[in-house]
C-alpha positions in Angstrom: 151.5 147.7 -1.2 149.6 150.6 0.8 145.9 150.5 0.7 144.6 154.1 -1.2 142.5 156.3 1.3 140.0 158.9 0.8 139.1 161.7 2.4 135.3 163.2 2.7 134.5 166.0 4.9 132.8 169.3 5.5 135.7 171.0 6.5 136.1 172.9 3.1 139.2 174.5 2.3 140.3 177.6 4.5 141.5 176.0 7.7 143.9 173.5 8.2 141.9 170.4 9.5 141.8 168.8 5.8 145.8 169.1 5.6 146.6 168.0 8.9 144.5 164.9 9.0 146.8 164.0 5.7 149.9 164.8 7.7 148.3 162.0 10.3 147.8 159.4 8.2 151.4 159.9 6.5 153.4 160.5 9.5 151.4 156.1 10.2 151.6 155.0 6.9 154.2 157.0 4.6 153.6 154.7 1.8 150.0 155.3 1.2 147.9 157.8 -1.5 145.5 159.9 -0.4 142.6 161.2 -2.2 140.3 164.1 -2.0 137.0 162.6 -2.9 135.4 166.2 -1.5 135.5 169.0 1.2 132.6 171.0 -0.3 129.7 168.7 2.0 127.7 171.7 3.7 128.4 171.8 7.4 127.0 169.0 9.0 124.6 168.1 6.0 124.6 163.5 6.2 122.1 163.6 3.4 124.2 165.1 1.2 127.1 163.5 2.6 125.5 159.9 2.4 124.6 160.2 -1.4 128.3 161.8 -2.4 129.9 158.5 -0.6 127.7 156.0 -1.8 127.8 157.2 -5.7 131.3 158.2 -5.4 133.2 155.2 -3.6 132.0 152.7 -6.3 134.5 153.9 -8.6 137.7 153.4 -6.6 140.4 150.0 -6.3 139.3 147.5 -4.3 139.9 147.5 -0.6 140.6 151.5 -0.6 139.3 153.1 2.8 137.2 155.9 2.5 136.9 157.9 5.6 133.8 160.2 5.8 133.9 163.0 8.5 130.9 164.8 8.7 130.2 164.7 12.3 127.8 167.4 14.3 127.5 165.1 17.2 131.8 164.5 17.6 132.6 164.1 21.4 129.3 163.4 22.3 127.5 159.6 22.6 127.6 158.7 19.1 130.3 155.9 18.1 132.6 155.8 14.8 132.6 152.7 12.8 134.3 150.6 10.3 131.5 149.3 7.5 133.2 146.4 5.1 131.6 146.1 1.9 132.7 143.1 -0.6 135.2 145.8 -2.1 135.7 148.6 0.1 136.2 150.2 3.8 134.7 153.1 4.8 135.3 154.5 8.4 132.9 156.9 9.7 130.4 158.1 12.7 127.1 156.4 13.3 125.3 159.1 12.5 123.5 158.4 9.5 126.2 159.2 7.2 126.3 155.8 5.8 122.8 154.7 5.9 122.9 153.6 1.5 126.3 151.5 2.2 124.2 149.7 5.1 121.2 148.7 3.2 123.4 147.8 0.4 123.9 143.9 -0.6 127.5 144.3 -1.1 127.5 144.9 2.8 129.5 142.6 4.9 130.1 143.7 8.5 130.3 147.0 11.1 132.6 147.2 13.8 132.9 150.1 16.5 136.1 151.7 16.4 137.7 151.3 19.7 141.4 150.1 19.7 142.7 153.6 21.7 146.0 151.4 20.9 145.9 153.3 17.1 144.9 156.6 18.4 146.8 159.8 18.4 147.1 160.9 21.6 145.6 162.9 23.8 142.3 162.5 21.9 140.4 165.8 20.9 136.5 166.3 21.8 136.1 168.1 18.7 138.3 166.3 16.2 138.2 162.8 15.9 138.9 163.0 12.1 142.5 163.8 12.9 143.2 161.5 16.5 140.6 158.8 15.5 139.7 158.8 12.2 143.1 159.3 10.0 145.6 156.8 12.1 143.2 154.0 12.4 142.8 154.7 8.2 146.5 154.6 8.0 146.9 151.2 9.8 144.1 149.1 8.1 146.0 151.0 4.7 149.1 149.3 6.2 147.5 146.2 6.4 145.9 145.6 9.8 143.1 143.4 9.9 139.6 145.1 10.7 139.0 142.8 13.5 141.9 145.1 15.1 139.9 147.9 15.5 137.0 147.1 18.1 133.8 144.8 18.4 131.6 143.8 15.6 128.2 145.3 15.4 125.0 144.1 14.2 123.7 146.4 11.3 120.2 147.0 12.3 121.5 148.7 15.4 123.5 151.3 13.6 121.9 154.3 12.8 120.3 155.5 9.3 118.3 158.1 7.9 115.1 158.0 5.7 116.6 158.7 2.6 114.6 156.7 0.2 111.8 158.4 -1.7 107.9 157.5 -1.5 104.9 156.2 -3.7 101.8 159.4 -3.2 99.2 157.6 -1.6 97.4 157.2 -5.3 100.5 155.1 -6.7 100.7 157.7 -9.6 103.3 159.7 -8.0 106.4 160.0 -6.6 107.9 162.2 -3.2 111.4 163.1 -2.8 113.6 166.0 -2.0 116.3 168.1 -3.0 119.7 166.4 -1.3 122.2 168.7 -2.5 123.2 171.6 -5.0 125.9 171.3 -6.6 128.1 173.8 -8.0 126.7 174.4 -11.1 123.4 175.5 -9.0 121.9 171.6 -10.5 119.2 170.6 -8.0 120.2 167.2 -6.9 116.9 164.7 -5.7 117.2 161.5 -4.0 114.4 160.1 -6.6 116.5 157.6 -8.5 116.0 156.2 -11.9 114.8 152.7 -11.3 112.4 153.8 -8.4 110.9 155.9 -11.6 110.4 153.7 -14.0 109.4 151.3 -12.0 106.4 153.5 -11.2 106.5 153.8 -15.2 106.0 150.3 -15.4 103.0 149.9 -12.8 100.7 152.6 -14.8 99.4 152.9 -17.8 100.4 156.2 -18.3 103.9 157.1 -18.9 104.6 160.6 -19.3 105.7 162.7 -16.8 105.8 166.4 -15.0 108.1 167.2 -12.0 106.9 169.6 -9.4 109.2 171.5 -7.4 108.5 175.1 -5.7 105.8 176.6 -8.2 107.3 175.1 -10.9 106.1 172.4 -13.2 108.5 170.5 -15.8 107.0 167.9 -18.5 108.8 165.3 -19.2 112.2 163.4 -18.7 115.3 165.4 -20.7 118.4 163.6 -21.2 121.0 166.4 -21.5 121.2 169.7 -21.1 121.0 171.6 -24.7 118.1 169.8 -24.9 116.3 172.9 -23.9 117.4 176.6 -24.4 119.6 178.5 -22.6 118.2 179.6 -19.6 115.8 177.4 -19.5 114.7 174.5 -17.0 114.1 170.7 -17.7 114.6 167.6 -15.3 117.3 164.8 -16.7 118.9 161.7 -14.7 122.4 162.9 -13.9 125.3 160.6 -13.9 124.5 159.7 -10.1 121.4 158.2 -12.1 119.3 160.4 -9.4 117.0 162.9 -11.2 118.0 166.7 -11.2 116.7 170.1 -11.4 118.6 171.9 -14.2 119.2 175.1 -16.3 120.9 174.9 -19.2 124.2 176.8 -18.8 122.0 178.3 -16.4 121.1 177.7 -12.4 118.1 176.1 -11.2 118.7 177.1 -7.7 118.7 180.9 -8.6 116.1 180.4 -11.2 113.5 178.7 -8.4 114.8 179.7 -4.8 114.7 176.2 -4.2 117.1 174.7 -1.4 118.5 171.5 0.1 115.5 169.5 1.7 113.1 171.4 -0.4 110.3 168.6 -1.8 110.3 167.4 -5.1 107.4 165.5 -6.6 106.7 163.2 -9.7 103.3 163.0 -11.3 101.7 160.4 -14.2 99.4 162.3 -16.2 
C-alpha cells in the first residue's frame, strides 16, 4: 500500500507549479494520495512555514511524507534533505524550514538528497519541488528505503532558525513575535503554552498582560466570545501557541501589526 504525501508550499494557487508537482508524483507512483496540507505560506516566509509543518504533520498516518517547498535559496548552495522522525518523513531544503522537527525528540536521522537516479530530468534551477522534490516523495511513497536517497547527515550541521521565544532579562517576562496571520487576521506568536506557564510557575505572581504594538491585553482568554465583538483579547489557539484576536473581528487591521512584529508577556 502507497505511503500518503503532502504537499506544503508558497506557491499559492494561480499558477500551475502546485498541480504539476502532483502530476510528478503520480505519473512515479499512481497508487498514492496526495494532500494539500497548505499553499497559502507567504512567499519565502520559513518561520511561518516551520510552525505550519511542525503543528500540522502530527496529525497524519504514520510514515506519510510531507514535502515542504518553501525555498528562496533553490539552485543556489543550499542542499534538500530527508528528516525521519519515529512516525513521519518530511523532505525539504536546509534552509531552516524544519528547524522544530530537528530539535524534536521524536527525531531519528537527516540525509541529503542526492540519488540524481530518482530525478526528473533535466533538473530545473528554479524548481526543485517538481524534478527533485515530488519523484524522490513518490518513490520512498512506493516503498524505497531512505538510505536510497543520499548520505546521512549529522543534525547539528543542518541549518535552523531562532525560533524559540525568550525569558526578559528580569525573569518576569516573556519575548516573542508574531509568526504568521492567518486568515481570519488572528495574530499567530511563537510563545507557546508551556513556555508560559512555566514562567507562571517560577513567580509568584500570576496574572498576566500581553504587549503588542501600543496595545496592552490583561489576561489569558480561552475563546473568542469571551469578549465583545470587535474587541481584542489573547487566547492559546489550537496550535497551543498564544494569539492575537478579535472577536469576529481582525486583530491585524485593528493594530497594524505584521509578521515578525514583537510580542511580549508581562507578570504584574
Amino acid at each position: 500500500m502507497s505511503r500518503l504525501i503532502t504537499l506544503t508550499t508558497d506557491f499559492g494557487q494561480e499558477d500551475e507549479y502546485v498541480g504539476v508537482m502532483k502530476g510528478v508524483i503520480l505519473s512515479r507512483n499512481p497508487a498514492t494520495n496526495i494532500i494539500d496540507l497548505s499553499h497559502g505560506i507567504e512567499p519565502h516566509n520559513l518561520t511561518q512555514a516551520a510552525f505550519l509543518i511542525n503543528s500540522g504533520s502530527r496529525y497524519f498516518p504514520d510514515h506519510t511524507i510531507h514535502i515542504v517547498v518553501v525555498d528562496p535559496g533553490v539552485g543556489g548552495t543550499r542542499r534538500l534533505i530527508l528528516v525521519g522522525t519515529r512516525r513521519q518523513f518530511f523532505l525539504a531544503p536546509d534552509n531552516g524550514v524544519l528547524s522544530l522537527l530537528l530539535n524534536d525528540e521524536d527525531f531519528t536521522f537527516a540525509r541529503a538528497v542526492t540519488n540524481e537516479e530518482l530525478f526528473v530530468k533535466p533538473v530545473s534551477h528554479t524548481f526543485h519541488g517538481r524534478d527533485i522534490m515530488a519523484p524522490v516523495a513518490a518513490h520512498l511513497a512506493a516503498g524505497i528505503a531512505a538510505e536510497t536517497v543520499g548520505a546521512l547527515l549529522d543534525r547539528d550541521e543542518l541549518t535552523q532558525l531562532p525560533l524559540a521565544p525568550s525569558l526578559t532579562t528580569d525573569g518576569k517576562g516573556i519575548e516573542g513575535m508574531v509568526i504568521q496571520v492567518d486568515h481570519f487576521g488572528n495574530l499567530v506568536t511563537n510563545i507557546d503554552r508551556q513556555t508560559v506557564q512555566q514562567l507562571i510557575d517560577n513567580n509568584a505572581e500570576n496574572k498576566l498582560t500581553v504587549s503588542i504594538g501600543d496595545q496592552e491585553i490583561d489576561n489569558l482568554g480561552t475563546y473568542f466570545d469571551e469578549v465583545l465583538p470587535g474587541e481584542l483579547l489573547s487566547l492559546f489557539g489550537s496550535r497551543d501557541y498564544l494569539e492575537i484576536a478579535a472577536n469576529q473581528g481582525s486583530a491585524k487591521k485593528l493594530l497594524g501589526v505584521s509578521v515578525k512584529d514583537g510580542v511580549q508577556i508581562k507578570l504584574k
